[in-house]
Backbone as CSV, one residue per row, in Angstrom:
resi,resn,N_x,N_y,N_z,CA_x,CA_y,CA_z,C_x,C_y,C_z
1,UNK,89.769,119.198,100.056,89.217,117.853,100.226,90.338,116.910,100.682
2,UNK,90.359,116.638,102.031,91.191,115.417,102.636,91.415,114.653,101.602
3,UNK,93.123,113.781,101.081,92.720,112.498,100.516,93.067,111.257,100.841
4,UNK,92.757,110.082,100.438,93.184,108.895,101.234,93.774,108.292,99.846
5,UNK,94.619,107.680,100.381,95.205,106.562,99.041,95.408,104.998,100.212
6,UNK,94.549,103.779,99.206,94.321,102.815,99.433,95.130,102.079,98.890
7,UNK,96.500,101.227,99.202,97.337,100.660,97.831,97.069,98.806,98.894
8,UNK,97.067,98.101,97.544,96.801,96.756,97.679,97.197,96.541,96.990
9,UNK,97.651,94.897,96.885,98.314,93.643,95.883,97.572,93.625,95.099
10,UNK,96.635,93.678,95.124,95.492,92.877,93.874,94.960,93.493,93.598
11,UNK,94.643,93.747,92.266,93.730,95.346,91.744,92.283,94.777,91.902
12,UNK,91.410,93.096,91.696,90.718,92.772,92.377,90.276,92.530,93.779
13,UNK,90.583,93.033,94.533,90.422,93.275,95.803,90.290,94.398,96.025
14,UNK,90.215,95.381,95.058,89.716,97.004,95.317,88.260,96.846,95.291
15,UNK,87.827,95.918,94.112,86.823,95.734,93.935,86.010,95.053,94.855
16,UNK,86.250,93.630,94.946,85.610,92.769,95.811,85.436,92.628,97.224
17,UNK,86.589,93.239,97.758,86.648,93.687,99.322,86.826,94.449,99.868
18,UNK,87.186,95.846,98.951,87.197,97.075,99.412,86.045,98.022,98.729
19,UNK,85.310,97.857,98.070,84.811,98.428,97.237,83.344,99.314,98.038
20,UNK,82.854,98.890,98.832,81.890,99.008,99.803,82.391,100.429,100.382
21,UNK,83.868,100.249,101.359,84.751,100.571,102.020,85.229,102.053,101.531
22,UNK,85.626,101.964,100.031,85.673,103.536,99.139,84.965,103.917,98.811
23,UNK,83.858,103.084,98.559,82.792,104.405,97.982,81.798,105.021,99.986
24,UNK,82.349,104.458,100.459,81.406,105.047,102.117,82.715,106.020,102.355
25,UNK,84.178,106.261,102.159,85.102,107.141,101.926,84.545,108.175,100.769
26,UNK,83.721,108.253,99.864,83.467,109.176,98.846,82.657,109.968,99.155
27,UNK,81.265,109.059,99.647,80.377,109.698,99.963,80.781,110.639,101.345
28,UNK,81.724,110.281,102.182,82.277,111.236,103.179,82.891,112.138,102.808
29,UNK,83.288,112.732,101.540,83.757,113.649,100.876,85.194,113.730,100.831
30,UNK,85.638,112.795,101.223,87.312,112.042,101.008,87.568,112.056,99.201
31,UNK,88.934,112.262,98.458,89.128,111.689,97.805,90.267,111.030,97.222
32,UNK,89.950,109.462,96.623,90.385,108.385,96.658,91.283,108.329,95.890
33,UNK,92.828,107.510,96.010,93.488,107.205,95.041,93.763,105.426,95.269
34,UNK,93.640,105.194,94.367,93.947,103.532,94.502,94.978,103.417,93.864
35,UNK,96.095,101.901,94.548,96.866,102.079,94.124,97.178,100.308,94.044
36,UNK,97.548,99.746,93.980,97.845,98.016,93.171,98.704,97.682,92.010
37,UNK,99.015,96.605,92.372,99.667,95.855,90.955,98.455,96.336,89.793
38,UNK,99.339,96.115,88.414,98.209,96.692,87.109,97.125,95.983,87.023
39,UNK,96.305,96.661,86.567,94.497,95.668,86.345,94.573,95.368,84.844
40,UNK,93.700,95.017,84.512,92.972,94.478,83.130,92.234,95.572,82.705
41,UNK,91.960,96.077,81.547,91.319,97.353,81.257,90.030,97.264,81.798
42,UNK,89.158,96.216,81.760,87.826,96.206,81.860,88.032,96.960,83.835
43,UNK,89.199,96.141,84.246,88.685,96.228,85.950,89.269,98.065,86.246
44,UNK,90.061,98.287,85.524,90.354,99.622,85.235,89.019,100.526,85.549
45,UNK,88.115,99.809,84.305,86.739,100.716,83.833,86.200,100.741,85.379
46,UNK,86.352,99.693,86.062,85.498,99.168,87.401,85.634,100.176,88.068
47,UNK,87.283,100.107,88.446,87.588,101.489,89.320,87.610,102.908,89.034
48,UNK,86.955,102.687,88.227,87.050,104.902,87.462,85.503,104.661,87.456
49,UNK,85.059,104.088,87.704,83.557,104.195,87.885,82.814,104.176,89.399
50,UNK,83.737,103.858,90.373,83.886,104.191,91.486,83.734,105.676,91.963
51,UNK,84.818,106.107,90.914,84.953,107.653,91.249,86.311,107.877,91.950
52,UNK,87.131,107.042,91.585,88.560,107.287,91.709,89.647,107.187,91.231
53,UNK,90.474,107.510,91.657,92.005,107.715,90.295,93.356,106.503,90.845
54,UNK,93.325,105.223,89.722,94.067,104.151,89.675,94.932,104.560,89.468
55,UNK,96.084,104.078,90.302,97.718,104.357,90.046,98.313,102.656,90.007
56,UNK,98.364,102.500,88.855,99.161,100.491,89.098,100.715,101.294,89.565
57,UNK,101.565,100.209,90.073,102.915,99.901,90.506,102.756,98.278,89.981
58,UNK,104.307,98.370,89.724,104.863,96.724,89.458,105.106,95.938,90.511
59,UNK,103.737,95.481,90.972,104.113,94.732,92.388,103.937,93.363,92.366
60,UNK,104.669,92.207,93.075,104.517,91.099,92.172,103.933,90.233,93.870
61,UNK,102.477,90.097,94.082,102.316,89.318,95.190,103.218,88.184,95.809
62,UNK,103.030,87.461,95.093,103.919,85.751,95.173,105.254,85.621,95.659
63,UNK,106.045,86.619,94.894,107.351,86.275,94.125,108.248,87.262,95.728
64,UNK,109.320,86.574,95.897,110.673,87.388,96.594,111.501,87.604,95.594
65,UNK,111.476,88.740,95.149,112.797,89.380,93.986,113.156,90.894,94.988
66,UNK,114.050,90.698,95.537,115.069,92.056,95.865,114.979,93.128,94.943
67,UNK,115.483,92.839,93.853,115.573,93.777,92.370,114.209,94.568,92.295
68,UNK,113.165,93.715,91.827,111.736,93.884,91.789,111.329,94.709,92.404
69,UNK,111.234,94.030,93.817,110.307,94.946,95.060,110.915,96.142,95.049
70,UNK,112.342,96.395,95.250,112.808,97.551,95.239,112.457,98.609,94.067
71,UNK,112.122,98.390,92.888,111.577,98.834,91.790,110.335,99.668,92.207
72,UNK,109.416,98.649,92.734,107.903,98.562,93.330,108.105,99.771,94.488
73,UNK,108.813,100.000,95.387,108.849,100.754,96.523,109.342,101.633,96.050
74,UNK,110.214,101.906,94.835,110.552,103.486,94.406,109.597,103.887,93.808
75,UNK,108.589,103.320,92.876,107.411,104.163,92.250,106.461,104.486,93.003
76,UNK,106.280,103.310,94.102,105.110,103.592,94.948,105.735,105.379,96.151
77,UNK,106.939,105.317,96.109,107.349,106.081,96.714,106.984,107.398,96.010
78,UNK,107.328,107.795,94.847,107.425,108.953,93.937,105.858,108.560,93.501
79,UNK,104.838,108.126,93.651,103.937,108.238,93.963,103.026,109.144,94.697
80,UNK,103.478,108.319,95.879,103.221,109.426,97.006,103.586,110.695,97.183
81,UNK,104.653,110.943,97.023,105.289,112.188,96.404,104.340,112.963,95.879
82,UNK,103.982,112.357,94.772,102.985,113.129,94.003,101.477,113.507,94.332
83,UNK,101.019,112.547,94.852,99.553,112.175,95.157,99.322,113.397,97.000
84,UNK,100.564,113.348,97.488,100.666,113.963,98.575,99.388,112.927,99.944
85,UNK,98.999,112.344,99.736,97.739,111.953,100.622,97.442,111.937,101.848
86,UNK,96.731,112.586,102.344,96.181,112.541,104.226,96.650,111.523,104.855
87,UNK,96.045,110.519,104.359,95.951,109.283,104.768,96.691,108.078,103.733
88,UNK,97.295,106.962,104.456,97.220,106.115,103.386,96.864,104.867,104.659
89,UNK,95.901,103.842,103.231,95.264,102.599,104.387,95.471,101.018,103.445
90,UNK,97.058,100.552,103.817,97.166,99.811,103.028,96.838,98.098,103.606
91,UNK,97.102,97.187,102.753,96.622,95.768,103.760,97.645,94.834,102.350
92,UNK,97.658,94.014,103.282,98.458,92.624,102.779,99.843,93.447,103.063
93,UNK,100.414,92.009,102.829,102.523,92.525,103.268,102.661,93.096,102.534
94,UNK,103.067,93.004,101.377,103.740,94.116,100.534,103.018,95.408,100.709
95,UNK,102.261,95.834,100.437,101.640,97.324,100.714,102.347,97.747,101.847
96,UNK,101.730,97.023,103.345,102.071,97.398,104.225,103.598,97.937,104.244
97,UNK,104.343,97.228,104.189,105.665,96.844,104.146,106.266,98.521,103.082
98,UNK,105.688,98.352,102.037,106.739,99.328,101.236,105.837,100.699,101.618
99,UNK,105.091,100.941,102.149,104.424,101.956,102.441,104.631,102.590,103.621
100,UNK,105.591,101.533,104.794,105.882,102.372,105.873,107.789,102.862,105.576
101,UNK,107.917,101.998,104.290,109.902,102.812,103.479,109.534,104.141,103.037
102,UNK,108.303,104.271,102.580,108.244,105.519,101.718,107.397,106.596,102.673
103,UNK,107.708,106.225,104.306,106.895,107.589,104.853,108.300,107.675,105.431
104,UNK,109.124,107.451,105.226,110.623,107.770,105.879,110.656,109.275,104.897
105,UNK,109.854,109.325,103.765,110.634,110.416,102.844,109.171,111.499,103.173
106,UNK,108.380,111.108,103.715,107.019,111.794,103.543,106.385,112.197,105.203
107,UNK,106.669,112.626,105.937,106.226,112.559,107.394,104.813,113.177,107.739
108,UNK,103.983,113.857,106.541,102.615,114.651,106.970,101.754,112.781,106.522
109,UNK,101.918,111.967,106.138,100.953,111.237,105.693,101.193,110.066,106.889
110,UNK,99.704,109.650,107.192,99.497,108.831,108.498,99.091,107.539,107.385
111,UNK,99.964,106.569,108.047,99.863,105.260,107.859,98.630,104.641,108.596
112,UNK,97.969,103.911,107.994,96.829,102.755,109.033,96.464,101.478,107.876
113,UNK,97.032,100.716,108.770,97.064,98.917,107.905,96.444,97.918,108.626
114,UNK,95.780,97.041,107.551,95.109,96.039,107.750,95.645,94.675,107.714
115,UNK,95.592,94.189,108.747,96.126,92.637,108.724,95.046,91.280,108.407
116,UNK,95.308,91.089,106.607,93.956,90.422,106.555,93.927,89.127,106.809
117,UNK,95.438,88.162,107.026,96.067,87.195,106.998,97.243,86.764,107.085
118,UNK,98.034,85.871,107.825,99.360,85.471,107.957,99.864,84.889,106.685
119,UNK,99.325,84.325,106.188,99.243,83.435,104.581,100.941,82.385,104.992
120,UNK,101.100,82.296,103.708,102.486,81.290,103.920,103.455,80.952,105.025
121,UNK,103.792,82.125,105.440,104.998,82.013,105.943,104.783,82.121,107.490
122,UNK,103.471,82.146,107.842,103.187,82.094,108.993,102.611,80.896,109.562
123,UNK,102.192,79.695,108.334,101.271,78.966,107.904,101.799,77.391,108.079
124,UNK,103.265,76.988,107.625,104.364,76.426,107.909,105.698,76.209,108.782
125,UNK,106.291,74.961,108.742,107.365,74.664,109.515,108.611,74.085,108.207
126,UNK,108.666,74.622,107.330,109.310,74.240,106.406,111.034,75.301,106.726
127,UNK,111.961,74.902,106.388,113.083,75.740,106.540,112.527,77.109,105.748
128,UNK,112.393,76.967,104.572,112.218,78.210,103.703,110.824,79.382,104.279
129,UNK,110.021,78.397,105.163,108.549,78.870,105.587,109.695,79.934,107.008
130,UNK,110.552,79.314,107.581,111.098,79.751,108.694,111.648,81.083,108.977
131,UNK,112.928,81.059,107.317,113.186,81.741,107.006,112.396,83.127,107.022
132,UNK,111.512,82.746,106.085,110.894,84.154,105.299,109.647,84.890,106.759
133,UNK,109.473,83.553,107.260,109.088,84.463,108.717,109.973,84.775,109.363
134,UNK,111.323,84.622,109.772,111.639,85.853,110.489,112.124,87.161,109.714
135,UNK,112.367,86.750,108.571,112.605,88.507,107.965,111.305,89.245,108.074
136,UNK,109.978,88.114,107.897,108.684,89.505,107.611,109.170,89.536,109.380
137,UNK,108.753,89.100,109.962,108.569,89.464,111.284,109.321,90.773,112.029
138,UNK,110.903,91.014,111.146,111.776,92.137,111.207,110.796,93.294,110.512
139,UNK,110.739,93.166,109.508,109.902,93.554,108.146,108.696,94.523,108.786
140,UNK,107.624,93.236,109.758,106.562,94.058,109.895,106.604,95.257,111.268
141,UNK,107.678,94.687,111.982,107.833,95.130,113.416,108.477,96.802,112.977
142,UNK,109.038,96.968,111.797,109.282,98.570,111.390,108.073,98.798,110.877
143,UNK,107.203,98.264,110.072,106.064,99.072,109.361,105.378,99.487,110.308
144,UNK,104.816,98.425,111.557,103.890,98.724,112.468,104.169,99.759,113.361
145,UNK,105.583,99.977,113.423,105.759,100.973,114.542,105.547,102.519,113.859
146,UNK,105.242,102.510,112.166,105.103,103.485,111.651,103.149,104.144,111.552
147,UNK,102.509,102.402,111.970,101.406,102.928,111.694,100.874,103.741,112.986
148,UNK,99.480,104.322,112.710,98.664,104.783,113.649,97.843,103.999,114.289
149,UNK,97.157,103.452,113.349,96.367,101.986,113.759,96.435,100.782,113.071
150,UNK,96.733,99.718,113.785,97.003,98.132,113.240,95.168,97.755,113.540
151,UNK,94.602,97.058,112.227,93.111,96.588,112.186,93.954,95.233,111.809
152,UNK,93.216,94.040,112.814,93.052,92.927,112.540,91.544,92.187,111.749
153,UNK,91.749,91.060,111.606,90.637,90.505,110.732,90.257,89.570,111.460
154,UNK,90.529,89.104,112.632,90.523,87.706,113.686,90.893,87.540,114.822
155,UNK,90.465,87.143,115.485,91.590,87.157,117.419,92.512,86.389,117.663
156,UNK,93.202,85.537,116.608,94.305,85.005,116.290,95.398,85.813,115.859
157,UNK,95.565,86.229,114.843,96.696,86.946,114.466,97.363,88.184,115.114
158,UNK,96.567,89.055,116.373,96.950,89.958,117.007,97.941,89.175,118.392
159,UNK,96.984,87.977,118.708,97.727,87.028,120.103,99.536,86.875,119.045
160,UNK,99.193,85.917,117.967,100.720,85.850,117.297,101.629,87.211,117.130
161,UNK,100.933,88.008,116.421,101.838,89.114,116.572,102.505,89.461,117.717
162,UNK,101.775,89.709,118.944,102.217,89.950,120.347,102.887,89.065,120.633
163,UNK,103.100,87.515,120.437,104.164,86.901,121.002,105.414,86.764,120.611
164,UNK,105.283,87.266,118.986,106.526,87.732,117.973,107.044,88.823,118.473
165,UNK,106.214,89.843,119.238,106.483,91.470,119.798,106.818,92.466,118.471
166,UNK,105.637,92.168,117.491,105.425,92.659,116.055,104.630,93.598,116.725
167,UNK,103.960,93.372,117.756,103.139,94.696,117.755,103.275,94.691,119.482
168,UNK,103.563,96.013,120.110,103.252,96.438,121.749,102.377,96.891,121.871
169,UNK,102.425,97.111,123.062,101.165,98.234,124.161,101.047,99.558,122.974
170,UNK,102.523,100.136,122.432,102.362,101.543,122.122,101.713,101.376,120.913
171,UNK,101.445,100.165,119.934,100.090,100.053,118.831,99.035,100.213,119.456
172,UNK,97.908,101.005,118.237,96.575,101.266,118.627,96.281,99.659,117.511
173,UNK,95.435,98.529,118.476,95.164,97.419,117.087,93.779,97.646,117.841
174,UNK,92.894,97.486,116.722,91.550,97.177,116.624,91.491,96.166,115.565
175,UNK,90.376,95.305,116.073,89.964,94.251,115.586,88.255,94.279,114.989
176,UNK,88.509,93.699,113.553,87.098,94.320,113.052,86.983,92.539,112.359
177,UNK,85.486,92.049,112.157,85.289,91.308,112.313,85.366,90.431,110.393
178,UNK,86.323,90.629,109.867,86.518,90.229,108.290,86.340,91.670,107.738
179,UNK,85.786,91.408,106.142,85.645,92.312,105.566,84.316,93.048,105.876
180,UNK,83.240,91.849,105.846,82.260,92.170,105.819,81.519,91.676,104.611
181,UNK,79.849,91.612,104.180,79.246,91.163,103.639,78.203,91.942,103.101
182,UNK,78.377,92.762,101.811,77.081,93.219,101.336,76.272,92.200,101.208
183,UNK,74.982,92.519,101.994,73.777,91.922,102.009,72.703,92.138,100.664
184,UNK,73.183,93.121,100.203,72.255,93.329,99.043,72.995,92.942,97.590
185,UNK,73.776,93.077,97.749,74.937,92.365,96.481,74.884,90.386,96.924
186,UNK,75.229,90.010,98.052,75.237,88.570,98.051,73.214,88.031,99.101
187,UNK,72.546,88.159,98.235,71.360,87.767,98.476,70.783,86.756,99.340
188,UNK,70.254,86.512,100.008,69.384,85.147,99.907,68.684,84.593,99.386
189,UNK,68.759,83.561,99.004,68.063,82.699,97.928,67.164,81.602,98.377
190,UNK,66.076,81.076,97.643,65.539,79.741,98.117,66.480,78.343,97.993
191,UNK,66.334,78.004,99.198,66.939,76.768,98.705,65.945,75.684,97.508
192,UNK,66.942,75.423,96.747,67.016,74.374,95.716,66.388,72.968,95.917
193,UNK,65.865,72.948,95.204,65.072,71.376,95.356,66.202,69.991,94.777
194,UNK,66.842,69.974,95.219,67.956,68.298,94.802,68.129,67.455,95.784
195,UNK,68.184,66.691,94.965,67.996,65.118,96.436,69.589,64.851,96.304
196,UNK,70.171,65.951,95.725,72.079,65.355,96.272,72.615,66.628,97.106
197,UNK,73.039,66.793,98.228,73.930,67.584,99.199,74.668,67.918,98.398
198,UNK,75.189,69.171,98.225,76.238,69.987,97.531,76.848,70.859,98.602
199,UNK,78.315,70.351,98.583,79.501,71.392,99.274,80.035,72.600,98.306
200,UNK,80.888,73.283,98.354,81.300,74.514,97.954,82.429,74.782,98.831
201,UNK,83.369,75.068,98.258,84.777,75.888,98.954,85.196,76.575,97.518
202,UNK,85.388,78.073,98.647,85.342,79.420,97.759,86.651,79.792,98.134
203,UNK,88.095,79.867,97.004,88.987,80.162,97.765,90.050,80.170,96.716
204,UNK,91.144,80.117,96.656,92.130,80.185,95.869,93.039,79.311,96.049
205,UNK,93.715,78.462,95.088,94.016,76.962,95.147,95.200,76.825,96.208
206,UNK,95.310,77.216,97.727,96.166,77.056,98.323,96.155,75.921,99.229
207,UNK,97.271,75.873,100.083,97.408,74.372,100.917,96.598,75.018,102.481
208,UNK,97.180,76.250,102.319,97.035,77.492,103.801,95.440,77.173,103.413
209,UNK,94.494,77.214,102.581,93.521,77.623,102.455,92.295,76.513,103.150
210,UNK,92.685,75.044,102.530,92.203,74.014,103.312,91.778,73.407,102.020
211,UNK,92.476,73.330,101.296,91.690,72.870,99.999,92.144,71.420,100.053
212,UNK,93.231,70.695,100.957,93.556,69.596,100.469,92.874,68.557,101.517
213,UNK,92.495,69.266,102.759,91.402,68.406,103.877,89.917,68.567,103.323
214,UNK,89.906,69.523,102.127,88.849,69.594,101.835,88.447,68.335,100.915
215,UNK,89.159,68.008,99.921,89.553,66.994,99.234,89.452,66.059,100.271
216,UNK,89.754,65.432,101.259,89.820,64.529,101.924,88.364,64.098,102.541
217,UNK,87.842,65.042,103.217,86.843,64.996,103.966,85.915,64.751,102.467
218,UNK,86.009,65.220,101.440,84.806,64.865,100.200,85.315,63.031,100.000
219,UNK,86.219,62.535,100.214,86.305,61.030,99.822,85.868,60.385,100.958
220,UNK,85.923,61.096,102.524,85.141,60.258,103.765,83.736,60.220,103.520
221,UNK,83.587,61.537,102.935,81.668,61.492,103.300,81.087,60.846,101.775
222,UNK,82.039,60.732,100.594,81.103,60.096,99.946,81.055,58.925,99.944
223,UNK,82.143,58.120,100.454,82.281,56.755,100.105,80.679,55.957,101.117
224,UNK,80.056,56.748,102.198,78.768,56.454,102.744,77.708,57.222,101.904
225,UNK,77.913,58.574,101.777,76.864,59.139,100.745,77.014,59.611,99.337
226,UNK,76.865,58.576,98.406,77.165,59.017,97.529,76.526,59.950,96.105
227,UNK,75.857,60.343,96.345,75.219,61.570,95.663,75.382,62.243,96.581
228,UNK,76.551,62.460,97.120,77.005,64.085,97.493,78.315,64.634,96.341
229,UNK,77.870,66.202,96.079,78.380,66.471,95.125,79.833,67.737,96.648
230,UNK,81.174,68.292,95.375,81.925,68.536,96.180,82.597,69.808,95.083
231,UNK,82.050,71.016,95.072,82.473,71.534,94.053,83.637,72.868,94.791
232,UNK,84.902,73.347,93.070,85.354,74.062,94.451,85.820,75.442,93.268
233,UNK,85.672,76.838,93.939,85.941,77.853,92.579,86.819,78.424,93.358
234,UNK,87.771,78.690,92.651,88.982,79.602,92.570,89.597,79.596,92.193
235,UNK,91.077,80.828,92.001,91.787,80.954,90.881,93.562,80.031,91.427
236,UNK,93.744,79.448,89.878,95.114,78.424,90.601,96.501,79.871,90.530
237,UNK,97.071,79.505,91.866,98.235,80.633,91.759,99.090,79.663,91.512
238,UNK,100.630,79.868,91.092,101.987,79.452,91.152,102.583,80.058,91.746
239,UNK,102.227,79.598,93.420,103.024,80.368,94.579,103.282,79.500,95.238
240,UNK,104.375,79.868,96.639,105.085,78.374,97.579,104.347,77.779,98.309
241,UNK,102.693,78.320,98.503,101.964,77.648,98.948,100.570,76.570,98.283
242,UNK,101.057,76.773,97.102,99.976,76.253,96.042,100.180,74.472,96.197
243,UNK,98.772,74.022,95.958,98.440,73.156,95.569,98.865,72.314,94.550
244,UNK,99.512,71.165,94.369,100.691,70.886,93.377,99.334,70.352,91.944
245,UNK,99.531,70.861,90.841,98.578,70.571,90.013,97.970,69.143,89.745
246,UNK,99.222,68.505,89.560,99.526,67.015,89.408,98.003,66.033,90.432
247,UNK,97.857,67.002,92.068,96.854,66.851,93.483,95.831,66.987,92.986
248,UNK,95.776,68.652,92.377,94.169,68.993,92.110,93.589,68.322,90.947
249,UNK,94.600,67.968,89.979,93.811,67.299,88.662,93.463,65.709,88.972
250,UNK,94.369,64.907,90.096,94.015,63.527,90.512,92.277,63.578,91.069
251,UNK,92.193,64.452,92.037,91.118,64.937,92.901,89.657,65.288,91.854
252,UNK,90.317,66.218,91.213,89.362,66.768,89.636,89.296,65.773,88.995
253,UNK,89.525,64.511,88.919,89.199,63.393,87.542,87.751,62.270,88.581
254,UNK,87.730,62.788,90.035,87.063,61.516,90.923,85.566,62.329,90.192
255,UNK,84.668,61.537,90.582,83.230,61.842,89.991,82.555,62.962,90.908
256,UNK,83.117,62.672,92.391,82.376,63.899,93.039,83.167,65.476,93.366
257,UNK,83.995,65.459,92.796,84.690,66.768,93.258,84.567,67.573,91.695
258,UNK,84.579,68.842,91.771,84.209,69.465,91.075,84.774,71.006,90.894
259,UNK,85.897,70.645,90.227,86.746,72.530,89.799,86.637,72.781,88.762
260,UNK,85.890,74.166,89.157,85.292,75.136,88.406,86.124,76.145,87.591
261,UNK,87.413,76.039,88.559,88.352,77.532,88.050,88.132,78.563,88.826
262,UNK,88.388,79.680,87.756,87.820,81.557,88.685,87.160,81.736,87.697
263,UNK,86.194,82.265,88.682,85.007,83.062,88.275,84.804,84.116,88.479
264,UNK,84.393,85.180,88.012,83.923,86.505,88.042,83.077,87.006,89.196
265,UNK,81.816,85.806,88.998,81.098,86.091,90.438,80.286,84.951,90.864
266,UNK,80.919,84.911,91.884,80.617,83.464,93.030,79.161,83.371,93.198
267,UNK,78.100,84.337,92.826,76.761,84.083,93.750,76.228,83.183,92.928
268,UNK,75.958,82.957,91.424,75.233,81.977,90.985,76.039,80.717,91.890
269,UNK,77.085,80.424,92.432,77.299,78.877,93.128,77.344,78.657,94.288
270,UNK,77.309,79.932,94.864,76.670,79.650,96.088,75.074,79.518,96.028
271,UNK,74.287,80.399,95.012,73.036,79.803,95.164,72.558,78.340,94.837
């Protein structure tokens, strides 16, 4: 039985955006190893109920620690080692990144990575934003030349890559259109009978994300309509692109904006 190992930052994102993705790998008679920073026992239960075998690594999304990552790329390495896998199909930087160090030691396993976003450092003009893009840009221009196929998420980020020369002619990139949307997991619903307009931004408390024009544009449109409501769910990170708390709690005290936090599952607010 061919196997694939899937390693990602976020052990929620096995779930929520890949989850579709491995089990249509299962039913093809592939089998799965997942691999991420550690989960929570319950999300543990999530993924062994999938029908596949969780491997955490100490991987720290946010954070630049030398010490760390290097930690992170030797287990994920002796990992692989172990797991031996056909395939590996990793996404976000770090995966990508320490997954094309550890086929230097492994040459039967084919790399193929997903580019789901530029996030920070592609996102800014800050010295430190400058910085840390040109090391990824060193960074990604070895991983990519290791993969088989570069999948984009947008027709933006392949034009940038190419003008960085992160990716040539000799990449295979295909471009696939997001993650995608279970239709039977996120429903359609009737619309709601309320005589107040309700916004929604679904996202994670970043600046990259649009959360602070979002904030803005809710004080243009209410100060004319005011029973419009402005609600917003996601989880707050302490990363270089976050939202300074001090912003979101000024914003969170006005009558029409509305943070919720993280939630488990978004469909009761989008309905």
């Amino acid at each position: 039985m061919p196997k694939i190992m899937i390693i990602g930052g976020v052990p929620g994102s096995l779930i929520r955006f890949r989850g579709d993705l491995i089990r249509q790998w299962i039913n093809l008679g592939y089998e799965v190893v997942a691999v991420s920073a550690p989960a929570p026992e319950l999300l543990e239960k999530e993924l062994s109920a999938l029908g596949i075998t969780f491997k955490p690594i100490p991987l720290k999304r946010d954070q630049l620690n030398p010490f760390k990552d290097l930690i992170a790329i030797l287990k994920l390495c002796k990992l692989i080692r172990m797991e031996k896998p056909d395939y590996i199909f990793a996404y976000t930087v770090k995966p990508i990144i320490f997954s094309a160090f550890c086929l230097n030691l492994l040459t039967n396993s084919k790399l193929y990575v997903m580019i789901t976003g530029l996030g920070y450092a592609f996102s800014g003009r800050t010295i430190k934003q400058s910085l840390v893009k040109g090391l990824l840009t060193i960074l990604y221009r070895y991983a990519l030349k290791k993969s088989e196929v570069v999948f984009f998420q947008n027709k933006d980020d392949p034009v940038i890559f190419h003008d960085l020369k992160i990716i040539t002619p000799n990449n295979k990139v295909v471009r696939v259109n997001g993650s995608g949307v279970n239709i039977d997991h996120y429903y359609c619903s009737e619309k709601s009978i309320d005589e107040n307009t309700t916004f929604l931004l679904i996202c994670r408390i970043l600046k990259s994300k649009g959360v602070i024009e979002y904030f803005k544009a809710a004080e243009m449109i209410y100060s004319s309509h005011a029973g419009a409501v402005f609600n917003l769910v996601g989880p707050y990170h302490e990363s270089p692109g976050k939202v300074e708390r001090s912003e979101l709690e000024k914003y969170s005290e006005e009558d029409f904006i509305n943070y919720l936090g993280s939630v488990k599952d978004v469909r009761p607010y989008i309905e």
